[in-house]
Each structure stands twice: as structure tokens, then as C-alpha cells.
KEKOLTI-719282 format. One record per atom (N, C-alpha, C): residue number from 1; residue in three letters; atom name; x, y, z. Coordinates in Angstrom, 1 decimal. Layout:
// residues N
+-----+--------+-------+--------+--------+--------+
| num | residu | atome |      u |      v |      w |
+-----+--------+-------+--------+--------+--------+
| NUM |    ALA |    CA |      X |      Y |      Z |
...
+-----+--------+-------+--------+--------+--------+
***
This chain:
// residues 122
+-----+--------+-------+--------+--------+--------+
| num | residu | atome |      u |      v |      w |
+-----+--------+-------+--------+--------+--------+
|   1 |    UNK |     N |   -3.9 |  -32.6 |  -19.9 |
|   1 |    UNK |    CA |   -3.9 |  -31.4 |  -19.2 |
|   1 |    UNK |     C |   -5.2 |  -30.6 |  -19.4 |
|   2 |    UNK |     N |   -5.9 |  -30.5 |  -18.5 |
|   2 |    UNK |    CA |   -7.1 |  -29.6 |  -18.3 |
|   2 |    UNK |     C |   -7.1 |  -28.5 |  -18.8 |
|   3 |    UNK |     N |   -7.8 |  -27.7 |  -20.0 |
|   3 |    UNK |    CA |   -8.4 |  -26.7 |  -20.3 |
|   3 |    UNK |     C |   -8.7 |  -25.6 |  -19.2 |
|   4 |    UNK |     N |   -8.0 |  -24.5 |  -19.1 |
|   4 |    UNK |    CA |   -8.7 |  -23.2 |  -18.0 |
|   4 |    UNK |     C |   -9.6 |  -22.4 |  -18.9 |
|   5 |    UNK |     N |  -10.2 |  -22.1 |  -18.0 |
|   5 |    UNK |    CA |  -10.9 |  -20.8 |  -18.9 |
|   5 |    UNK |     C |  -10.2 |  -19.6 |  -18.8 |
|   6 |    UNK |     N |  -10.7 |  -18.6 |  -19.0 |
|   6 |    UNK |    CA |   -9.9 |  -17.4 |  -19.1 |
|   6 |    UNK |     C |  -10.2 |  -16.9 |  -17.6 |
|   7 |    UNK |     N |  -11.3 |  -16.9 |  -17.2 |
|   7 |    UNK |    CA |  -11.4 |  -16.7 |  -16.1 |
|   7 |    UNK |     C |  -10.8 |  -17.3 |  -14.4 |
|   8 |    UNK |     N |  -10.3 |  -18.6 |  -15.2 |
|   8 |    UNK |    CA |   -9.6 |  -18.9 |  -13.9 |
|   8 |    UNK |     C |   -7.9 |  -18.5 |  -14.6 |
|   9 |    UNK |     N |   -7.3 |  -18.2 |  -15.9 |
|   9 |    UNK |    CA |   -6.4 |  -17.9 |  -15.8 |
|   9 |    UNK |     C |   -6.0 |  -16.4 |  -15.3 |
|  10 |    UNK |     N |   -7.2 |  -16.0 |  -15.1 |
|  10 |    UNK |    CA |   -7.1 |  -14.1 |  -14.9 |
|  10 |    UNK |     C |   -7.0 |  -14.6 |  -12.9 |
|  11 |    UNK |     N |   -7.7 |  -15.1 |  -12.4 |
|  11 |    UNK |    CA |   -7.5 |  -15.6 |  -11.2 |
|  11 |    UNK |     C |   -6.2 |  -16.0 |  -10.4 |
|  12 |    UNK |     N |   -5.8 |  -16.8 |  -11.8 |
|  12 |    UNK |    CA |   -4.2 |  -17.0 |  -11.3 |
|  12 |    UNK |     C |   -3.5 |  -15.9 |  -11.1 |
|  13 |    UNK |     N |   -3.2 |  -15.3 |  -12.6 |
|  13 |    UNK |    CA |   -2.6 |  -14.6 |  -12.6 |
|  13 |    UNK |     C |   -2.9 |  -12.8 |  -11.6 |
|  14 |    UNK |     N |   -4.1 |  -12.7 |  -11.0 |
|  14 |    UNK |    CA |   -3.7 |  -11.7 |   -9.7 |
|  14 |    UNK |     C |   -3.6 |  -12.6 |   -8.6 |
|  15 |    UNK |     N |   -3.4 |  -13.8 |   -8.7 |
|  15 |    UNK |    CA |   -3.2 |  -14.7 |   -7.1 |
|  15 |    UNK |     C |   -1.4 |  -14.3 |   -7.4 |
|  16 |    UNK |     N |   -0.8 |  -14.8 |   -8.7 |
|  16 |    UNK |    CA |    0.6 |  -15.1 |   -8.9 |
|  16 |    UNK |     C |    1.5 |  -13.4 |   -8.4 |
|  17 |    UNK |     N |    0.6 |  -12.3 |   -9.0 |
|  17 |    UNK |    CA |    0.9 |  -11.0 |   -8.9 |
|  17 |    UNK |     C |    0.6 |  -10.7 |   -7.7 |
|  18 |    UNK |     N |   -0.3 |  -10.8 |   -7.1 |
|  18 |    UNK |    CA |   -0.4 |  -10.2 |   -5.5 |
|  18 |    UNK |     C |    0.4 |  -11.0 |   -5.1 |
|  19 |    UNK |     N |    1.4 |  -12.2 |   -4.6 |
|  19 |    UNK |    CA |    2.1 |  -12.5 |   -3.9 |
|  19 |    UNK |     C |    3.4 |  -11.4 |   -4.5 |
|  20 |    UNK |     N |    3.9 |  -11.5 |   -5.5 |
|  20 |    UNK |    CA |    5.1 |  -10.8 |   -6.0 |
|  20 |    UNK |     C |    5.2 |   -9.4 |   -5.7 |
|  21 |    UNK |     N |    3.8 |   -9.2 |   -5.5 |
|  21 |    UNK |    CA |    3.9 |   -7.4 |   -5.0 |
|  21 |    UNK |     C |    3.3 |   -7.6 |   -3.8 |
|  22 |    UNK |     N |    3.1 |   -8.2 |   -2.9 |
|  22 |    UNK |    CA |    3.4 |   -7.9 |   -1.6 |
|  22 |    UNK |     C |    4.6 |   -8.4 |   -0.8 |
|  23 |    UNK |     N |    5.4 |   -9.2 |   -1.6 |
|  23 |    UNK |    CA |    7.0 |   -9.2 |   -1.2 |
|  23 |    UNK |     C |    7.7 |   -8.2 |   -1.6 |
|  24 |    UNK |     N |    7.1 |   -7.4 |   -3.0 |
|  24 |    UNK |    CA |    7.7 |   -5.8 |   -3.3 |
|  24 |    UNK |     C |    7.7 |   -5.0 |   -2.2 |
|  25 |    UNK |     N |    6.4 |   -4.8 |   -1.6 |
|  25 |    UNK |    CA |    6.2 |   -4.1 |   -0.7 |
|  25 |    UNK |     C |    7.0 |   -4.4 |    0.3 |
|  26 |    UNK |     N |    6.7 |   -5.7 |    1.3 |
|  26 |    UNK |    CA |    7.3 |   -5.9 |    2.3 |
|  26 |    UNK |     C |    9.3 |   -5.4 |    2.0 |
|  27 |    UNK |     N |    9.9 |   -6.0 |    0.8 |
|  27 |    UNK |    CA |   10.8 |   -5.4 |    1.1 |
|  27 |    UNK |     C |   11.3 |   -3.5 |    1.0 |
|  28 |    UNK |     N |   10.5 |   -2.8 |    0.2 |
|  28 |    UNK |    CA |   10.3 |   -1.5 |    0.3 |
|  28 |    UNK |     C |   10.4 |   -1.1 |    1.9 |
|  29 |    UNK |     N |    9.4 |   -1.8 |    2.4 |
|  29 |    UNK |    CA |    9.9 |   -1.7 |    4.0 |
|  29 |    UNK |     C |   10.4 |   -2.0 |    5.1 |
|  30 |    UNK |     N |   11.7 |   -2.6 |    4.5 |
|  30 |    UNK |    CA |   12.8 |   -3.1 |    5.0 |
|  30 |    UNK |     C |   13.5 |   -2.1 |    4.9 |
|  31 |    UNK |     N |   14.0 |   -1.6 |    3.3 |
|  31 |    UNK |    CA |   14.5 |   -0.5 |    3.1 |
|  31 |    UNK |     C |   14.5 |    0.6 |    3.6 |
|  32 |    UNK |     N |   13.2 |    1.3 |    3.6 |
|  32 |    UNK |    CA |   12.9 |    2.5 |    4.4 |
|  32 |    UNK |     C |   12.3 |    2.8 |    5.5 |
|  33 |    UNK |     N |   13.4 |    3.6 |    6.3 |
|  33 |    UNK |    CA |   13.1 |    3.9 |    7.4 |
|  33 |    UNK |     C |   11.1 |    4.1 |    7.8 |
|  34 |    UNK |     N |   10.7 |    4.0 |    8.8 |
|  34 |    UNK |    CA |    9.8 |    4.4 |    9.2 |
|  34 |    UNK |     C |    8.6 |    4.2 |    8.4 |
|  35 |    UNK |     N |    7.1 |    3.6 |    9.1 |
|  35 |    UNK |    CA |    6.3 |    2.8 |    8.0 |
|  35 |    UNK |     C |    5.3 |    4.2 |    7.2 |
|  36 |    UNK |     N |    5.2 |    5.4 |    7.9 |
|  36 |    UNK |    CA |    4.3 |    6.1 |    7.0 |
|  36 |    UNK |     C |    5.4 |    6.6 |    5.6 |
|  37 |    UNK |     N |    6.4 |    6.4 |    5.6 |
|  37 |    UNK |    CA |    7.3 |    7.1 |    4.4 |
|  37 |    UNK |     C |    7.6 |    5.9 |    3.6 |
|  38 |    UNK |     N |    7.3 |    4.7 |    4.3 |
|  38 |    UNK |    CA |    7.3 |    3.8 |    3.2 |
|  38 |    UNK |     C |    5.9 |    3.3 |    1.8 |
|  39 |    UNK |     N |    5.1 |    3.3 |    3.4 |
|  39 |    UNK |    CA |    3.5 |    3.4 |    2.9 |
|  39 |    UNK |     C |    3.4 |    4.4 |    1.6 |
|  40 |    UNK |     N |    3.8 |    5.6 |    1.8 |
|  40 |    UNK |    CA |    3.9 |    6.9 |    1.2 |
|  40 |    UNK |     C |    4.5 |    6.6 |   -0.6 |
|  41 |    UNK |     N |    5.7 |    5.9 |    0.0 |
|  41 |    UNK |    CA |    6.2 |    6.1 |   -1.5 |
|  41 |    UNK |     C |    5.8 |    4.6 |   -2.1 |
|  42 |    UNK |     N |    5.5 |    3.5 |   -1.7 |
|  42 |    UNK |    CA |    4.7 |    2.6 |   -2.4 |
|  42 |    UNK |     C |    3.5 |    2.8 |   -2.6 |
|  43 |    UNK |     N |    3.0 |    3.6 |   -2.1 |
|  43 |    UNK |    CA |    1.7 |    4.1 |   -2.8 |
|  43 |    UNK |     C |    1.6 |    5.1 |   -4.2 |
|  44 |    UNK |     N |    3.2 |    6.0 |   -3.8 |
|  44 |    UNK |    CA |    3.1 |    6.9 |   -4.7 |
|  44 |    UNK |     C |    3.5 |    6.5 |   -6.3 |
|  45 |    UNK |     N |    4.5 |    5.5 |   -6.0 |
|  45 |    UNK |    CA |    5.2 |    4.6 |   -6.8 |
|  45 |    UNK |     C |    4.0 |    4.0 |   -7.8 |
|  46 |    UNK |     N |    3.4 |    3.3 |   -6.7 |
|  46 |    UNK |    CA |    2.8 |    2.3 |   -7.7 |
|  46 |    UNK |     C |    1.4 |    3.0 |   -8.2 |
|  47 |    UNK |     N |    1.1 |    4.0 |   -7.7 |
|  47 |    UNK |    CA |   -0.1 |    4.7 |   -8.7 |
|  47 |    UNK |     C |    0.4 |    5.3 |  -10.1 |
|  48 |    UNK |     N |    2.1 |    5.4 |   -9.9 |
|  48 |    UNK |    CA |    2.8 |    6.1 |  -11.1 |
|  48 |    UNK |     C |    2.5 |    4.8 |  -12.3 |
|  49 |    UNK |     N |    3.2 |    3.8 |  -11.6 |
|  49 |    UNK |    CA |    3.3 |    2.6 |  -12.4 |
|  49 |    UNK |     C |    2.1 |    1.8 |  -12.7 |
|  50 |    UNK |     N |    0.9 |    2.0 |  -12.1 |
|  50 |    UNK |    CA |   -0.4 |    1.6 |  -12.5 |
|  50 |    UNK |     C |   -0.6 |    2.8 |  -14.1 |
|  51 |    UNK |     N |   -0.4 |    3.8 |  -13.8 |
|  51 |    UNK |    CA |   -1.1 |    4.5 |  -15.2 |
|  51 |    UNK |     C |    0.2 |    4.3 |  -16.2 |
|  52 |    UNK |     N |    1.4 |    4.2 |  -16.0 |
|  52 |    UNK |    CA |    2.4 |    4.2 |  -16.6 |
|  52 |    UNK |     C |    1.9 |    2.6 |  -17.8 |
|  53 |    UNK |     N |    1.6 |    1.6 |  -17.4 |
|  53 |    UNK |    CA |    1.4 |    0.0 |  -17.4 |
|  53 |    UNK |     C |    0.0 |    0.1 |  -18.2 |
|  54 |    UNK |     N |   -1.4 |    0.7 |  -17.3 |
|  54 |    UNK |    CA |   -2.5 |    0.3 |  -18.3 |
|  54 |    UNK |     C |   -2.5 |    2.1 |  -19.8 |
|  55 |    UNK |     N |   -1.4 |    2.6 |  -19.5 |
|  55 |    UNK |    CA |   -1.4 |    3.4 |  -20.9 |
|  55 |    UNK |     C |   -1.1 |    2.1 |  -21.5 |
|  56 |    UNK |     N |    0.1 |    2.2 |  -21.4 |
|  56 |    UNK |    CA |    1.1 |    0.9 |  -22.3 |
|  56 |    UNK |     C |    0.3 |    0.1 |  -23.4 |
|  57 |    UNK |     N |   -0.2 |   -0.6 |  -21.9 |
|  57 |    UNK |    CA |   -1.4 |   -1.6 |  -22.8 |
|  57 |    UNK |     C |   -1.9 |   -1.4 |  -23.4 |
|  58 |    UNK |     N |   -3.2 |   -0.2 |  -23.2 |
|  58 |    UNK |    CA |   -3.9 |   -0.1 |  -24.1 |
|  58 |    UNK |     C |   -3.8 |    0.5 |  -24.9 |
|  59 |    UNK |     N |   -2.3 |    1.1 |  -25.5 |
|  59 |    UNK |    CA |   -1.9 |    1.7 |  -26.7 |
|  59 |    UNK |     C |   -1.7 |    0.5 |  -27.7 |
|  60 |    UNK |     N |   -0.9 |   -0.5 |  -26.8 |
|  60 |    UNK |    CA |   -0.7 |   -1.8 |  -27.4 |
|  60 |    UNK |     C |   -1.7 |   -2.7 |  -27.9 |
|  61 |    UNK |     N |   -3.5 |   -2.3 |  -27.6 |
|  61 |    UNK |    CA |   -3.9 |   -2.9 |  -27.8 |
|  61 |    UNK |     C |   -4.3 |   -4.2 |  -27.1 |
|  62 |    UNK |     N |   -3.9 |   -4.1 |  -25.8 |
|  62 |    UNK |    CA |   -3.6 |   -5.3 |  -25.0 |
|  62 |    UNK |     C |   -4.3 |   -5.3 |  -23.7 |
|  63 |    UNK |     N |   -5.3 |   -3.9 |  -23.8 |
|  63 |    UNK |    CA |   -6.0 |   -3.7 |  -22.0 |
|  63 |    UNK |     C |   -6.9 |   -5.3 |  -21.7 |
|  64 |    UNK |     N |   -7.4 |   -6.3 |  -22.5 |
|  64 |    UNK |    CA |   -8.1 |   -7.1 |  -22.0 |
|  64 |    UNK |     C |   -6.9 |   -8.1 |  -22.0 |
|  65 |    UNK |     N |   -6.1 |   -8.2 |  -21.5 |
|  65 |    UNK |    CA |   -4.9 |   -9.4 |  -21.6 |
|  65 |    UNK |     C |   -4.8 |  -10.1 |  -20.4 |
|  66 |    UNK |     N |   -4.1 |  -11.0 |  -20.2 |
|  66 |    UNK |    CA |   -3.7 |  -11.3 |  -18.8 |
|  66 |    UNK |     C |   -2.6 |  -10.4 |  -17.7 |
|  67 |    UNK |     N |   -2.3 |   -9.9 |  -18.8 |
|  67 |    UNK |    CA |   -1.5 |   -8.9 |  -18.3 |
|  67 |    UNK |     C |   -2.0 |   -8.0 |  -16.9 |
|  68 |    UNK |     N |   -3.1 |   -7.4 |  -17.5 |
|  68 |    UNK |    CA |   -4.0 |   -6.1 |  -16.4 |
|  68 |    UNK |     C |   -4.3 |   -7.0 |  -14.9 |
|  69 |    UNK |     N |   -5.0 |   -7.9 |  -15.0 |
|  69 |    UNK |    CA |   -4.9 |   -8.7 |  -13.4 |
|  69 |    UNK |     C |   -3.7 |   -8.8 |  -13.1 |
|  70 |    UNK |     N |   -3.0 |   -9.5 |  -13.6 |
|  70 |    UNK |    CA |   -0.9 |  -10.0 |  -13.0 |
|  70 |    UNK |     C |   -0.7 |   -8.4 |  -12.6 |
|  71 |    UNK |     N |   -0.4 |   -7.6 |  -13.4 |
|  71 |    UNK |    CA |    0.2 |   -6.7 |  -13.1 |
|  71 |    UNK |     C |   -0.8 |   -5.6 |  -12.3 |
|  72 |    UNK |     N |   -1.6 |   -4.7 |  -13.2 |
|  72 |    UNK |    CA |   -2.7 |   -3.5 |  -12.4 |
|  72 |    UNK |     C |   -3.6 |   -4.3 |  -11.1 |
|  73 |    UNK |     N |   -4.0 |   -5.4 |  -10.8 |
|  73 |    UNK |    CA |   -4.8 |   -5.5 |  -10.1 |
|  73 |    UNK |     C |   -3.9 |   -6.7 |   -9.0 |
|  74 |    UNK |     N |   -2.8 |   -7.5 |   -9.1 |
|  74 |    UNK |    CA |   -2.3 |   -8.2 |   -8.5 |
|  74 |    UNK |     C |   -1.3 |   -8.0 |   -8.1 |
|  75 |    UNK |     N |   -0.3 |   -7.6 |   -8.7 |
|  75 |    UNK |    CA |    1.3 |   -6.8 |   -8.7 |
|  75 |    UNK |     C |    1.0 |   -5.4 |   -7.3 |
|  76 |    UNK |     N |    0.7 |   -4.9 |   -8.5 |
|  76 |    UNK |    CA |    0.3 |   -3.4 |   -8.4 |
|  76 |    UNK |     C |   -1.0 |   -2.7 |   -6.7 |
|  77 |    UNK |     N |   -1.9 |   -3.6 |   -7.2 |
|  77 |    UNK |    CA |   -3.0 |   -4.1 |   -6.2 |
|  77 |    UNK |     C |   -2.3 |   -4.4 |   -4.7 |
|  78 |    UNK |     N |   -1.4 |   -4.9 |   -4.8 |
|  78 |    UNK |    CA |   -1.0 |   -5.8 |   -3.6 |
|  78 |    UNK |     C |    0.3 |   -4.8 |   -3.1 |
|  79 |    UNK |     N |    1.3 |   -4.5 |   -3.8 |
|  79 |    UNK |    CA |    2.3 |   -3.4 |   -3.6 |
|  79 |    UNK |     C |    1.8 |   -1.9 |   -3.3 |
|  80 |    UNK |     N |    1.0 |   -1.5 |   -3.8 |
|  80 |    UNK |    CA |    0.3 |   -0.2 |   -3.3 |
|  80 |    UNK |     C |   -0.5 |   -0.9 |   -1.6 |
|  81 |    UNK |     N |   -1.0 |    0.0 |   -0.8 |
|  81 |    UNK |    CA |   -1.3 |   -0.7 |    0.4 |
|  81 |    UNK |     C |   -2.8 |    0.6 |    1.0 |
|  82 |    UNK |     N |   -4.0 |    0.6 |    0.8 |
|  82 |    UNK |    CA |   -4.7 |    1.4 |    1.1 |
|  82 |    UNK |     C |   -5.0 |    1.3 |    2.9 |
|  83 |    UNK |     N |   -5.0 |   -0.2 |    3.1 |
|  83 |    UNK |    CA |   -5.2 |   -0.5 |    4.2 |
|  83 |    UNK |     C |   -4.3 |    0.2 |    5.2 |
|  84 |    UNK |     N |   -3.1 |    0.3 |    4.8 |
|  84 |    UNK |    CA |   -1.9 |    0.7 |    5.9 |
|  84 |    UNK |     C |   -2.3 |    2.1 |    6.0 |
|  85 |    UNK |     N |   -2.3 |    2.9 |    5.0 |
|  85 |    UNK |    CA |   -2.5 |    4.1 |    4.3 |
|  85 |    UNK |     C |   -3.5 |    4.9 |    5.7 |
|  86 |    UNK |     N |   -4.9 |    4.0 |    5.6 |
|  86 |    UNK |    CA |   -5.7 |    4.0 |    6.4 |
|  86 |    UNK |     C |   -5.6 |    4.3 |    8.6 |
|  87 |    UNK |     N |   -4.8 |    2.8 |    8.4 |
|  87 |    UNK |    CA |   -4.8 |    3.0 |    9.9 |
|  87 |    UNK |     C |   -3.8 |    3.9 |   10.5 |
|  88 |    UNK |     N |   -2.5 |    4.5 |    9.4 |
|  88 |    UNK |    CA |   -2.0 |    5.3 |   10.1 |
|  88 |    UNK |     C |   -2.2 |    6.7 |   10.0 |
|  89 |    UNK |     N |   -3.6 |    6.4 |    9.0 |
|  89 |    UNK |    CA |   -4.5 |    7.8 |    9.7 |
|  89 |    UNK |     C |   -5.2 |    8.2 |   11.3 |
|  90 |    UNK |     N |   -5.0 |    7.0 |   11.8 |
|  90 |    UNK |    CA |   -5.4 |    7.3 |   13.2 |
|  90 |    UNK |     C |   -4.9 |    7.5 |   14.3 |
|  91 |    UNK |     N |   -3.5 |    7.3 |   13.8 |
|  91 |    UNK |    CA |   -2.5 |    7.6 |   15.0 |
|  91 |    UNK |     C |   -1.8 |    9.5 |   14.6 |
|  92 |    UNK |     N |   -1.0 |    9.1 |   15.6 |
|  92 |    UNK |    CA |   -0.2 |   11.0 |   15.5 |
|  92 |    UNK |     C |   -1.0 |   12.0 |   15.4 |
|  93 |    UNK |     N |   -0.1 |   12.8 |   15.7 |
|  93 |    UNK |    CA |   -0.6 |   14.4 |   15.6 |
|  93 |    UNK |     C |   -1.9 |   15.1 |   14.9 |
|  94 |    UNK |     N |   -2.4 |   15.4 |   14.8 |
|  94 |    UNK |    CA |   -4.3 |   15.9 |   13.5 |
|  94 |    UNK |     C |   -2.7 |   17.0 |   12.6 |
|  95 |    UNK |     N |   -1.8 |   17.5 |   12.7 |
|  95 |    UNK |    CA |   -1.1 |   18.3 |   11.2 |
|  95 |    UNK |     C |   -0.6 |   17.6 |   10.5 |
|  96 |    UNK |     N |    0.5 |   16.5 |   11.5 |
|  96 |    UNK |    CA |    1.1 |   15.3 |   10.3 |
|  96 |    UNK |     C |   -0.7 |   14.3 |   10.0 |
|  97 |    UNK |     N |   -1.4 |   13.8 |   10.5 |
|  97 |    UNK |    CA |   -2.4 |   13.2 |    9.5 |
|  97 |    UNK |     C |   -2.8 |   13.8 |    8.6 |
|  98 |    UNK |     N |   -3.3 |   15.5 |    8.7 |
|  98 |    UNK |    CA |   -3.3 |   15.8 |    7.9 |
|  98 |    UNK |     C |   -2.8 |   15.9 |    6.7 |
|  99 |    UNK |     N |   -1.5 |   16.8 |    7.2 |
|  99 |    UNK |    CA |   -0.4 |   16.7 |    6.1 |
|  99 |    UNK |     C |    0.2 |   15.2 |    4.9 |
| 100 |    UNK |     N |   -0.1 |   14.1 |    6.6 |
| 100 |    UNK |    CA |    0.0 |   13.1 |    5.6 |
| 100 |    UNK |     C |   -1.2 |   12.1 |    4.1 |
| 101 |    UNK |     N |   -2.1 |   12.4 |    4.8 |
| 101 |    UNK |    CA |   -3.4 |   12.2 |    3.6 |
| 101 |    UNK |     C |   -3.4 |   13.4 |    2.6 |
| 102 |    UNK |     N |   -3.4 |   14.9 |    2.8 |
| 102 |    UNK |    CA |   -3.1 |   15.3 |    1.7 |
| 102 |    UNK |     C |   -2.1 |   15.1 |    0.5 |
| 103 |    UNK |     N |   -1.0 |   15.2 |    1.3 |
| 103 |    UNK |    CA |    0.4 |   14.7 |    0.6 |
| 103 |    UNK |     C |    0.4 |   12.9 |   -0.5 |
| 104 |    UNK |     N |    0.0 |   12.6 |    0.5 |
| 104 |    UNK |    CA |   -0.6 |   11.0 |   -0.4 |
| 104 |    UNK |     C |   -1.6 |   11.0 |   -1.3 |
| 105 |    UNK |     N |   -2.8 |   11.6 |   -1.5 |
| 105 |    UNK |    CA |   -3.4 |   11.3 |   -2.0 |
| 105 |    UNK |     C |   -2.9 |   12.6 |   -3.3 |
| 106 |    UNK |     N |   -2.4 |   13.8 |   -3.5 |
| 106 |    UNK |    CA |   -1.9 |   14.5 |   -3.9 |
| 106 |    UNK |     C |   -1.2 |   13.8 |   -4.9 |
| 107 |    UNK |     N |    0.0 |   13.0 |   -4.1 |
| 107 |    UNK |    CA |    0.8 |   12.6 |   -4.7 |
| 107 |    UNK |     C |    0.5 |   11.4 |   -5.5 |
| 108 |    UNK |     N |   -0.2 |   10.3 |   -4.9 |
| 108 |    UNK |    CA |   -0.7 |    9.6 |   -6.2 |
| 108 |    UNK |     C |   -1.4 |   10.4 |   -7.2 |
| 109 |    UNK |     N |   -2.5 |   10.7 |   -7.2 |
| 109 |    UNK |    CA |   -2.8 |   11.7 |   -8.5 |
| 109 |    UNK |     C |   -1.8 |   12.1 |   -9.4 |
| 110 |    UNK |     N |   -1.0 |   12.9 |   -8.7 |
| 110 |    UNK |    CA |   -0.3 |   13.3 |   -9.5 |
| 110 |    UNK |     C |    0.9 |   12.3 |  -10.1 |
| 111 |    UNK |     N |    1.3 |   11.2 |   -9.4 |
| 111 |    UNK |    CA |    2.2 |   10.4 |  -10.0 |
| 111 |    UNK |     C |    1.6 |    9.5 |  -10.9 |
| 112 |    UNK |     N |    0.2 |    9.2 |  -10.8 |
| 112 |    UNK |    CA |   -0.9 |    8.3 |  -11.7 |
| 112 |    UNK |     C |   -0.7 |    9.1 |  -13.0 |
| 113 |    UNK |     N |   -1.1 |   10.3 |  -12.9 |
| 113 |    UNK |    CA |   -1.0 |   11.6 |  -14.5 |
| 113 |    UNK |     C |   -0.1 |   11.8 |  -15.3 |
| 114 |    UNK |     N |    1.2 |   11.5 |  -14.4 |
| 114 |    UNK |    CA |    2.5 |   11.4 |  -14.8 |
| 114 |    UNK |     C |    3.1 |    9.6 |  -15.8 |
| 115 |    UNK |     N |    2.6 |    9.2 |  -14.8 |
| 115 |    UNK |    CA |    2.6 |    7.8 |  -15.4 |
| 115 |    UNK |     C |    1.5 |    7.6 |  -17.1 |
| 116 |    UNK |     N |    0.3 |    8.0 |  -16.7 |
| 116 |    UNK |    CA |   -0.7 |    8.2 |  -17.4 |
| 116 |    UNK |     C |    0.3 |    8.8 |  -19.2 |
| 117 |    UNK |     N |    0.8 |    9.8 |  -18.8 |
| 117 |    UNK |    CA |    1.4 |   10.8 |  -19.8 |
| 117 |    UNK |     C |    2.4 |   10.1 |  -20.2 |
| 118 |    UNK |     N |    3.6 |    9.1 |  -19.6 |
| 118 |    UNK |    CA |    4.6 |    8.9 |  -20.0 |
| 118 |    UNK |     C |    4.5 |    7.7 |  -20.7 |
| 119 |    UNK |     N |    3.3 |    7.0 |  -20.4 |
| 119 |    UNK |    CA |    2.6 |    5.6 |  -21.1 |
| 119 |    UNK |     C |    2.4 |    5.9 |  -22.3 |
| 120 |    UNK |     N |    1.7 |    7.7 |  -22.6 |
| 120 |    UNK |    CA |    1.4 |    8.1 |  -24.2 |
| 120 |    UNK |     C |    2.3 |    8.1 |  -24.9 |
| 121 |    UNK |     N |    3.1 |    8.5 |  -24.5 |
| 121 |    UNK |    CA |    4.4 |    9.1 |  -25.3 |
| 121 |    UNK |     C |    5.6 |    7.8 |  -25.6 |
| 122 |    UNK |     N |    5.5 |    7.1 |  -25.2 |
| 122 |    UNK |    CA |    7.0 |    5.9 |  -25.0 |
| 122 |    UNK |     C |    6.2 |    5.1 |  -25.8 |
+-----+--------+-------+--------+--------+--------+
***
């Protein structure tokens, strides 16, 4: 069996995690009605769970693992959706776009801080 380097197992592992979290995603949006409210809370979600995850680790000691690609950059990376985020900035009304890029970008922050905080403490 062939030797990987670390580099192609960090490769795997956000190839193995971006599929798993864009089947998260896709089914989040099965579940919920309407795609800006889905966009909305898998973005909000997973900014919580990106700070929630690289606390963790690197309390653990573990921020250079294989972990951070699989999960923060692959998982996470792929289930959060900037791109969607984006184009349905260009549709609807200028109060709901507005209201909706404030509201999103608000709310990640603040669900990333939250996450951030509950990574310290657990």
C-alpha cells in the first residue's frame, strides 16, 4: 500500500467532507421551506459550528490535524453556501435584500462568537 503524504491526506479528507456537507445542505433544503431561509440558517448554523469545532481543537491541541480540512474547510466549507448567499442578493425587493444580508451576515458573526465561546468553556 502506497505511502500518502499528509498533503494528499488533507486533500482527501476536504474532498470526503465537502461531499458530506453538501448532502447536509442539500437536505436542509428539502426541509425548509423557501431557499433564502434555508441559505440563512445553514449559513448561520454552520458559522456557529465552524467556531464551535476549531475552539475545540485547538484547546485539544489538535488545530493542525486532519480534522480542520474534513470538518472546517470540507464539511463545514461545503454546508455553509456563500455562493447562494450571493445570487439571492440580486433578486427581490432592495428592503428584504437588504434586510436579508444584514441579517446573515449579523447573524453569522454572531453565531461564529457564540460558537467561538462555547468551544472555550465545554
Amino acid at each position: 500500500m502506497p505511502v500518502t503524504s499528509m498533503r494528499s491526506r488533507r486533500r482527501i479528507a476536504v474532498l470526503a467532507g465537502g461531499g458530506m456537507g453538501a448532502g447536509a445542505r442539500y437536505g436542509v433544503a428539502l426541509l425548509i421551506p423557501g431557499p433564502l431561509f434555508a441559505t440563512f440558517i445553514v449559513n448561520v448554523v454552520g458559522a456557529g459550528l465552524l467556531g464551535y469545532t476549531l475552539a475545540r481543537l485547538r484547546l485539544a491541541g489538535r488545530s493542525r490535524s486532519i480534522t480542520v480540512p474534513f470538518l472546517g474547510v470540507g464539511f463545514l466549507g461545503a454546508f455553509t453556501t456563500f455562493s447562494s448567499f450571493a445570487v439571492q442578493l440580486l433578486h427581490g425587493p432592495a428592503l428584504e435584500i437588504v434586510a436579508y444580508a444584514v441579517g446573515s451576515l449579523a447573524g453569522g458573526i454572531l453565531a461564529g462568537a457564540i460558537g467561538l465561546s462555547f468551544g472555550r468553556r465545554t
